[in-house]
C-alpha angles and dihedrals in degrees: 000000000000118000125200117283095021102131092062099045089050090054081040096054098036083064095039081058098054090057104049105090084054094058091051094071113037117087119245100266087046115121089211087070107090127158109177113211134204109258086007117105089171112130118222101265087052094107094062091065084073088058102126092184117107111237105238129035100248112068137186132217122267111211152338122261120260095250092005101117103085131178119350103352113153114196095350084174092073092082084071106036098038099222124105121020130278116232135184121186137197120174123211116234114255141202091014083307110149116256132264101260098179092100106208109237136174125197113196125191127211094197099237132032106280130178114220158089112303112214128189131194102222106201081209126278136240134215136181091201143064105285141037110283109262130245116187120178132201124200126196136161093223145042094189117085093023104286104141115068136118090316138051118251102265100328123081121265113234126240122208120197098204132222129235097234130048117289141131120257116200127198097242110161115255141068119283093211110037097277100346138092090015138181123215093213125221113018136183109230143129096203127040122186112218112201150167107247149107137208114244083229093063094058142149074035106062136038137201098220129062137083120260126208111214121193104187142325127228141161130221108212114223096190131095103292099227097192117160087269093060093051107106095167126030142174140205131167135174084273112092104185086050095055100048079046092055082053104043085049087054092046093057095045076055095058090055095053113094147113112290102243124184104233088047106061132082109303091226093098091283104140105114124195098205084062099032103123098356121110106261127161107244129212092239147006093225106026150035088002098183119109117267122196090225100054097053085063078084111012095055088044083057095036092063092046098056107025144019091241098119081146097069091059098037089056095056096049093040090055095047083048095052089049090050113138122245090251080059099254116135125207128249107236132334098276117127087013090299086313099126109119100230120162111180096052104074079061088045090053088055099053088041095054083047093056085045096051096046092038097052112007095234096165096169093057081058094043092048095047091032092119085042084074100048100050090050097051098025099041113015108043099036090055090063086037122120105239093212099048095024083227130143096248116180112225092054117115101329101331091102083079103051126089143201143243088284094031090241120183105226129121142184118060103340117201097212094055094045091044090055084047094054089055089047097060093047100049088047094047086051087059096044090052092050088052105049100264107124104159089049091050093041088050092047100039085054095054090045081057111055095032079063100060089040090062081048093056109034108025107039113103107217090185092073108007108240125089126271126246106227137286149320115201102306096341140066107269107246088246133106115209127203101223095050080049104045094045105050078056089060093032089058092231091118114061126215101274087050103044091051083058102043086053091044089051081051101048094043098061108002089058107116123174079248109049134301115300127236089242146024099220137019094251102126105034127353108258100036107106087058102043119100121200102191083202096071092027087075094060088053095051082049092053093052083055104048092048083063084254090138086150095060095027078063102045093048090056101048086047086046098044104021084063093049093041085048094045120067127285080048114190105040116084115234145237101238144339123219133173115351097000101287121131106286100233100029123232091356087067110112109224099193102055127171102212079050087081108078092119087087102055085042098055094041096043099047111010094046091025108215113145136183103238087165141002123314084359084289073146115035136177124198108193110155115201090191096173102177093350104108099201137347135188133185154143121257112191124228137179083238090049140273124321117210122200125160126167139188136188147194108199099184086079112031104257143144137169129164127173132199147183117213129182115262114259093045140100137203141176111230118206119200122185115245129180091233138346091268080077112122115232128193131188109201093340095314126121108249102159150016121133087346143359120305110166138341087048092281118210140184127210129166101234101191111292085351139081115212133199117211125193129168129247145187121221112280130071124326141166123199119196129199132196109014140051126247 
């Protein structure tokens, strides 16, 4: 049988064959790799041109606010340009006369949100009275709401007190006189206001009144440089707005990418020295920059998909581990001296080894923190554990006290927190089986099993068909949470029926122009219906995808990170979004968020497709789920080498065709859309599937609305066609 439009895809994949050798070899920045694409005239290099990183460590400013230039400023351009001074100017009254109150004030602009250490070239200052005149900064990532005043958004602004000759003053955290005219250090920020002022407490060594000479301002950025160069995984689609958002998901995650310093982390007691100079993915590239288990749910997901950096996750994980309580629970980041009740997080650990494991095959991080493991699942949660259910239930022993990665007050047998626990034993009892362990596996894999048909039981709200949150007193709390829902949909305690309608419960009354919020209602706490966490949002997206839901996955993430690409500080993805769409804490909100950045494993996971099936991808799966997106590429790195997929459609007639290179040693199994099971399918030109399995162990399955087609490969090049014969 001969469809519509084969003559030319069989000229098409006659000539998608010749060059796929050539694609197996070239790294992925290489301009010799080329995969030409139906309906894609990008050449191979395209994706580079989303790269949001500078391209050398030392940065200048961009431009000058609009309104911005305040009191006597002479050539305030010059901070941009570099030629002709600077100068700001303040006389001192004189003879009784009142006092200048026109304070002069620059606010410059680097043009996207940017960690480091801030350095001026003063051309030297003059006073009349007593005291160096007085230079005080404040930094912000935003100039909307009300972030940028006198002071820097939760962090300290720095006060200079200025020389009279030429010299470079760099902000290096400490006081320059005992505890007086002091600078914070590194700071997150987009915007920094530069103005003539001094703190009475800084007095007899700064003074309000003067004039100051600047040369020139720069910034030194601190954070993971992700140049092209860096990028060891990459993605691009026929959708424009999802691919800058892949990369501006990858440029915060950058941002929150550095050295752990001591002067830079969170004040409450958080400077560890089991983290101290080593790479670690921080929460936030403003505050509380200190590592968090939680976060790297997302951010280390992110993190192996961009950039070889698995050290900066495994440190972070190692040094929890080594923290972890004598009952087996670990603490969630350094802060209080690993003191933070947390709940939620020793599951998170878990999980997070797991993606490690699986994203980068580090076995030995396993082996080392294999007891880890046990005390966590086998001492601490079943002592907070309901005899009767089996389910984690808050209020038991000390757990009443604890809280969760939004310090939410609920209580009983909460469905988020048994669902994470489900995931957890089953990511633990995949790694114990690898490993060798199989009671420990058997034992694991039981108790995910029958904590998942107690969420079924107890926890499911027919009335409305999504799962309840937890309870109220004796009873469920009329209240249906996204994270409970989205991750009995990943756990696979929900099965499909109920996880359709789960999504669809979601998307009917948690749906903002800004994202989905956490709840439906305001229950448990006011606020709370209109109050997005992008860390939990992707879970949910996840969960749309893996239900087979492309259409609305889709949809959620161009509301979520269209609004945060739309709103200042523009590019970095934020912590969390309350009423109206403003950040949901303020000023203390951090807008360049590392658990923000779930749009990258997303689009690589189920746009692209490229899963993880075993360590380090030794089994792989490439299943896209592609909804309105017409055709992707990408790169996925892997210990064993790169894998390249990339797929294209034209679903006017009915075709489909995706091609990838995988190392050798490796398997996979490749999944390719198809109308009904009658569809032909062929692996490199040979036929696999029509009607029933012909080669490659060809297999059907209805995915939701979708049939797919799986056949199995070795590493090496391969093309799978969908919808003609050949």
């Amino acid at each position: 049988m001969v469809h519509h439009g084969s003559l030319f895809l069989r000229s098409f994949i006659a000539s998608l064959v010749m060059i796929m050798p050539v694609i197996a070899t070239p790294t992925p920045a290489s301009p010799a790799y080329q995969l030409q694409q139906l309906g894609s005239s990008s050449s191979s290099d395209d994706w580079q041109k989303y790269i949001r990183s500078p391209s050398a460590q030392i940065i200048y400013p961009q431009s000058i606010v609009v309104n911005g230039t305040l009191g006597n400023v002479t050539n305030a351009d010059g901070l941009l340009t570099g030629h002709g001074k600077t100068i700001l100017t303040r006389p001192a009254p004189e003879n009784g006369s009142a006092a200048d109150s026109s304070i002069p004030t620059i606010i410059v602009d680097f043009g996207q949100n940017i960690p480091g250490y801030l350095s001026i070239k003063f051309g030297g200052a003059y006073n009349s009275t007593p005291g160096l005149p007085g230079i005080r900064l404040a930094f912000s990532e935003s100039i909307q709401y009300g972030y940028l005043t006198d002071v820097s958004d939760f962090s300290r602004s720095d006060n200079i007190a200025v020389k009279s000759y030429p010299y470079t003053w760099t902000d290096i955290h400490g006081c320059e006189y005992s505890d007086q005219v002091c600078a914070d250090g590194i700071h997150g920020f987009r915007y920094v206001k530069i103005y003539m002022d001094a703190l009475d407490s800084d007095a007899p060594y700064t003074s309000n009144y003067g004039a100051v000479s600047i040369d020139s301002l720069s910034l030194n950025i601190s954070a993971f440089l992700g140049t092209p160069d860096t990028f060891t995984g990459w993605f691009e689609s026929s959708d424009d707005k999802l691919n800058q958002w892949w990369y501006d998901g990858v440029y915060t995650n950058d941002l929150c990418t550095d050295v752990l310093d001591a002067n830079s982390t969170d004040p409450r007691n958080a400077a560890s020295p089991g983290m101290l100079g080593k790479l670690v993915i921080l929460d936030g590239a403003k505050r509380d920059r200190l590592p968090y288990i939680g976060d790297l749910a997302v951010s280390a997901r992110t993190s192996y998909l961009s950039h070889d950096v698995p050290e900066a996750t495994r440190n972070v994980l190692a040094d929890l581990a080594n923290h972890q309580r004598a009952d087996g629970w670990i603490p969630p980041a350094s802060i209080n001296n690993y003191t933070l009740l947390l709940l939620d997080y020793p599951l998170w650990w878990i999980a997070c080894t797991y993606d490690l494991f699986m994203y980068t095959g580090d076995t030995d991080f396993v082996v080392t923190y294999y007891q880890t493991m046990i005390n966590v699942l086998d001492d601490f949660y079943p002592a907070i554990t309901d005899n009767t259910t089996q389910m984690i239930t808050k209020g038991i022993g000390s757990s009443g006290s604890y809280g969760d990665y939004a310090f939410i007050n609920r209580s009983g047998p909460i469905t988020y927190l048994n669902a994470l626990y489900v995931i957890a034993l089953d990511n633990a009892a995949s790694m114990a089986t690898y490993l060798g362990h199989r009671q420990d596996a058997a034992r694991w894999s039981a108790r995910s099993m029958v904590v998942a048909a107690a969420i079924n039981t107890y926890n499911f709200d027919s009335s409305v068909g999504a799962f309840f949150d937890g309870s109220c007193g004796d009873t469920y709390c009329a209240t249906h949470a996204q994270d409970g829902n989205s991750l009995s949909i990943l756990s696979g305690a929900a099965n499909v029926t109920r996880a359709t309608s789960a999504l669809a419960y979601l998307a009917a009354h948690n749906a903002r122009f800004y994202g989905n919020a956490f709840y439906d209602n305001d229950v448990v706490a006011g606020g709370y219906s209109q109050r997005v966490y992008t860390f939990i949002s992707y879970f949910e997206i996840e969960a749309r995808f893996k239900t087979g839901l492309a259409d609305s996955a889709l949809e959620e993430i161009r509301r979520l990170y269209g609004w945060m690409e739309a709103n200042d500080p523009g590019i970095t993805m934020w912590e969390g979004i309350g009423q109206g769409g403003q950040p949901y804490e303020g000023a203390f909100t951090s807008l360049a968020h590392g658990w923000g950045t779930g749009v990258v494993p997303a689009l690589t996971n189920y746009v692209l497709g490229v899963m993880p099936q075993g360590p380090g991808f030794s089994i792989f799966s490439v299943k896209p789920i592609p909804g309105d997106v017409q055709w992707a590429k990408g790169v996925v790195p892997t210990p064993h080498g790169p894998i390249y997929v990339a797929w294209d459609s034209n679903q006017a007639v009915g075709l489909f065709y995706l091609s990838v290179s995988a190392p050798t040693g490796t398997k996979g199994a490749v999944s390719v859309p198809v109308g009904n099971s009658s569809v032909p399918v062929y692996v490199d030109n040979e036929l696999a599937w029509e009607n029933n399995g012909h080669a490659y162990a060809a297999t059907y399955e209805n995915y939701a609305d979708a049939g797919y087609v799986s056949v199995q490969v070795e590493g090496g090049d391969h093309v799978i066609t969908a919808g003609y014969s050949i």
